[in-house]
Structures are given as C-alpha cells and as structure tokens.
N, C-alpha and C positions, 0 to 999 in steps of 0.2 A: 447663568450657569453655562462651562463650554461644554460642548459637544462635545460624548467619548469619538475616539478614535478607533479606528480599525484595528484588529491587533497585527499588526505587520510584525511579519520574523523579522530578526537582525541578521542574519545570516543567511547563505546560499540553502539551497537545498541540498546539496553537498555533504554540508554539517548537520540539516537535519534529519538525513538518512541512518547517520554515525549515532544520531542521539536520538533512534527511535530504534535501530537496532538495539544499541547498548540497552534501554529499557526494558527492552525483551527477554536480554540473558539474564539481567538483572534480576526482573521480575519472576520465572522463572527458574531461576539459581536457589531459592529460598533465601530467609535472611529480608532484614529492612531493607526496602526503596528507595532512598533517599536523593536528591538529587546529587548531594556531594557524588554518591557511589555510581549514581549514572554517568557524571563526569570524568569521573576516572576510567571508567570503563570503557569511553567512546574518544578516552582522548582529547576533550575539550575544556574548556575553561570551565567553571562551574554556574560563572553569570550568561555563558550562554546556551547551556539547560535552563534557566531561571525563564531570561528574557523569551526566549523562544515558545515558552510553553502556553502562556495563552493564543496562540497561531495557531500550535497543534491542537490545541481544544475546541479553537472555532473551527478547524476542520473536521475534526470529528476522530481522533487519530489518538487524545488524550483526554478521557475522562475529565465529564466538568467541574469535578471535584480534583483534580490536578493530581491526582494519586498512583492511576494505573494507568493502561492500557483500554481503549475500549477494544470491542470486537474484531471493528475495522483494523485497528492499531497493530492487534495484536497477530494479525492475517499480517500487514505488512512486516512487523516485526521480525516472523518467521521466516517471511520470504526473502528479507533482509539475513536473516542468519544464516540462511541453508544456502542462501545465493538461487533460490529458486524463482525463475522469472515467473512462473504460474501462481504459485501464490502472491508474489508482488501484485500481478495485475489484478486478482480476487481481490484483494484488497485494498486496493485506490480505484477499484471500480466499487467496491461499496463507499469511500469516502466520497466519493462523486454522486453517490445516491444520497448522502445523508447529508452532506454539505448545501444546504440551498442556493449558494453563489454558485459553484463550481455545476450544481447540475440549471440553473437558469444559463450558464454562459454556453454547455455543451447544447443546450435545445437551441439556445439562439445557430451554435454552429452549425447544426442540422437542418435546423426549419429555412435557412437561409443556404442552406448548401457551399457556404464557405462564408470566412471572415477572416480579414487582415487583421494582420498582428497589431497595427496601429488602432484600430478601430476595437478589437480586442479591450487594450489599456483603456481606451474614452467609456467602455460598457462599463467597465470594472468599479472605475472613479464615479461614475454615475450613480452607482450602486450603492460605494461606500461614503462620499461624500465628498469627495473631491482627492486628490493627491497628496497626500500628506506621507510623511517621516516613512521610509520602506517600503512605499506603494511599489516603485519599479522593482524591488527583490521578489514582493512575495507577490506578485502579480507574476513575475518570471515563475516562479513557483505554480503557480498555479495551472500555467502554459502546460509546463514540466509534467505535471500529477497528469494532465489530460492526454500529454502522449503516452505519457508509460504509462498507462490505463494500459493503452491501445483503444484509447474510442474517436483519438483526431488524430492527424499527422499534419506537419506543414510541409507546405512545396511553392514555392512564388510570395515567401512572405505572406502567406494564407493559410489559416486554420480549418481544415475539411476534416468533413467524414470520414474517417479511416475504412479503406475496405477489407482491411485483416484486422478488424475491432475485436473479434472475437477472442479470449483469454483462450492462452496456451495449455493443451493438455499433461497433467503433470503427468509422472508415472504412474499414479495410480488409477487414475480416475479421469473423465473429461470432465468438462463444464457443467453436463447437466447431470453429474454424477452419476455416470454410465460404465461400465467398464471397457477398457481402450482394449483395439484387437488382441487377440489371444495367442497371435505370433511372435514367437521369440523373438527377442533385440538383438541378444548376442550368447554365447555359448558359457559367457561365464558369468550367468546370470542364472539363478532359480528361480521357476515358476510353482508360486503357491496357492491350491485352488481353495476359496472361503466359500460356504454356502451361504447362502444371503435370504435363502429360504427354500421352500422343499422342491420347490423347480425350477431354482436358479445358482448358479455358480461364478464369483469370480475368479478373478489369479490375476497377483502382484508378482513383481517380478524382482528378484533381493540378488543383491551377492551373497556367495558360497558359505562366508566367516563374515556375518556382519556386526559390529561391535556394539555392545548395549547401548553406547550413547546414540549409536546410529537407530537403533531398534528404538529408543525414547525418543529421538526426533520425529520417526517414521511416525510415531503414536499420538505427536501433539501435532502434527500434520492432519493427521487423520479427524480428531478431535475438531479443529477448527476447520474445515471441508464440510462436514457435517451438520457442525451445531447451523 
C-alpha cells in the first residue's frame, strides 16, 4: 500500500491569503459556501480552492470537515479583510499553536537559538517523509506563517527568535486583552468609555460618522478577540 503524502498546497502563499480571505466574506456574506463562489470571490481558478484545501486543513486554518472556517481561520480571515496586522498575527500565532509541525519546528528554533533555512527544509522532510510533489512551496509557506506570526525573523539565512514576537496592539485592545492608553490618537477620533464592570472603564476610540458596515466589522472583530 503507498504511503499518503503530505498534503502540500499547489500554490504560493500569495494565493492562499486571496482564498482564505475570500472564504471569510464569503462565509460571512450569508448564502452557501461553495467553493465555486469562493473562487470567484478571491479571483482564482476554482481547482485551486479545491487543491489547496487539504493544506489549509492540515494547518488548522480550514475545518476538517472542509466546509468553514475554523477559529484560527477565521482570526486570519478578518485580518485579511480589515487589512489588520493585529489580528493576522492572532491568528497564525494560534495556527502555529494548533499545527503540531509548525509548533515542533518554532521550539526547535527557540531551544536552538537559531536555525538555517537549509537545515530548516532537512527538519521538515524528516518529518513528513521525505520531499515529495510541493514540499519546496509549502515548506516556503510555512517559513512565511512563522514570520508573520512574528515569533521568528530571518537575518544570515537563519531562522531566530524574533525579539518583537509579541502581536501588535489593535485599536482596541492589546494582546492580553487590556485596554491601550486612554490618550487620544487624533482629534478626529471619538473616545467611547464601556464599563466592563462596576470598577472598571474602557474607551474605544471610532471616527465621527462611522458607517454600519464599519460598526459590523468593529463587532465581528470584537467577537473573535474574545471568544
């Protein structure tokens, strides 16, 4: 009997940013999911939603049921839509938690204080069984997810600890879901204070007229920060 295969994407990461956004508006948008209507949405061929999606399942980024969005997924999805680097890295630092390759290769980068990119590729194949069909793509991929985490950087063809690993605070909130200072940004911003309980206060900070879609963004923002 042969040996399964690693599921390697067929494409860059590139394309599969395009087709995990799309899945988000998609999903989202109400209305069936289909991959046709993913395809159309992101722009891409429809066989490469197809092909690409047991990738995103072993990463953890599309339910293993191939239907939705997981949690992780749907953290980058958002972040993908809004163009917000904060939530991107929320969520490809849980894909890195929930991925067993991608979090055994970040402890080797760590516990070893650095590792060449070369040496990288030899863990990876060690891992999945040798170098077959896509390994150099989704192995780049993988590189990829680890910087824009923010939990490695490369510098000398070496993969290190990043020392700005830490995820960017959004406007709302920091990382440990704390409210960010309480000093204004700019002057044509409003500051909204929520009580959060009877001896505590935040404040968001909105434009003047901000438009329902933006207020539904702000909400499913909010929602997935939380959950």
């Amino acid at each position: 009997m042969a040996e399964l295969q690693y599921p390697w994407p067929k494409n860059s990461w590139t394309i599969l940013t395009k087709i995990i956004r799309s899945w988000y508006s998609v999903e989202t948008g109400g209305g069936e999911v289909t991959q046709k209507r993913i395809a159309e949405v992101a722009g891409v061929q429809q066989s490469q939603v197809s092909t690409n999606k047991a990738f995103l399942q072993g990463i953890g980024i599309v339910s293993s049921e191939g239907t939705s969005l997981t949690e992780a997924g749907k953290r980058v999805g958002i972040g993908l839509y809004n163009d917000n680097e904060s939530m991107k890295r929320q969520g490809l630092d849980q894909v890195i938690k929930g991925t067993p390759l991608l979090k055994d290769m970040l402890d080797i980068v760590r516990g070893r204080g650095g590792l060449k990119v070369d040496d990288f590729y030899d863990e990876i194949a060690l891992r999945v069984g040798g170098k077959t069909e896509g390994f150099v793509t989704g192995t780049a991929i993988l590189i990829e997810i680890l910087q824009l985490s923010g939990a490695v950087e490369i510098k000398d063809n070496t993969l290190r600890p990043s020392k700005s690993g830490a995820p960017e605070q959004s406007s709302q909130i920091d990382k440990n879901n704390n409210p960010i200072s309480n000093q204004a940004t700019g002057a044509s911003l409003n500051r909204i204070p929520i009580a959060v309980s009877t001896n505590s206060v935040w404040y968001i900070e909105v434009s003047q007229k901000p438009t329902p879609e933006e207020i539904q963004k702000f909400l499913e923002m909010q929602k997935l920060m939380f959950s």
